[in-house]
Steps between C-alpha positions, in 0.01 A plus 500: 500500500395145569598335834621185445292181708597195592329223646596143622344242334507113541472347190341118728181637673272856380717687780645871363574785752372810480698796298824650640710801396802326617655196350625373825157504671373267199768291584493443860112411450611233259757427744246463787213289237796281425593375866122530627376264239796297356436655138772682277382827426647827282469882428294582222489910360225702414430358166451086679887360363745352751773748587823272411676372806240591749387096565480434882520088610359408805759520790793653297675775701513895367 
């Protein structure tokens, strides 16, 4: 069975994370790109699409 990845991406500059197993991870490293260099950033899965709600604005509180 496949384990599924995600990664944060940020869709202004050629930033994406590195794999996790977890989506949470993936989204605390968008969370931390976001406030470190004032850029919206997301979760993307395995296969590169945005995971639906994941978008993380610079600033916004969990």
């Amino acid at each position: 069975m496949d384990v599924a990845r995600y990664r944060a991406h940020c869709p202004t500059c050629p930033w994406t994370s590195r794999d996790f197993s977890r989506y949470s991870t993936a989204e605390n490293a968008a969370r931390a790109h976001a406030d470190e260099k004032n850029h919206a950033s997301h979760v993307i899965d395995q296969y590169g699409l945005r995971v639906t709600g994941s978008t993380v604005r610079p600033g916004e509180e969990i």
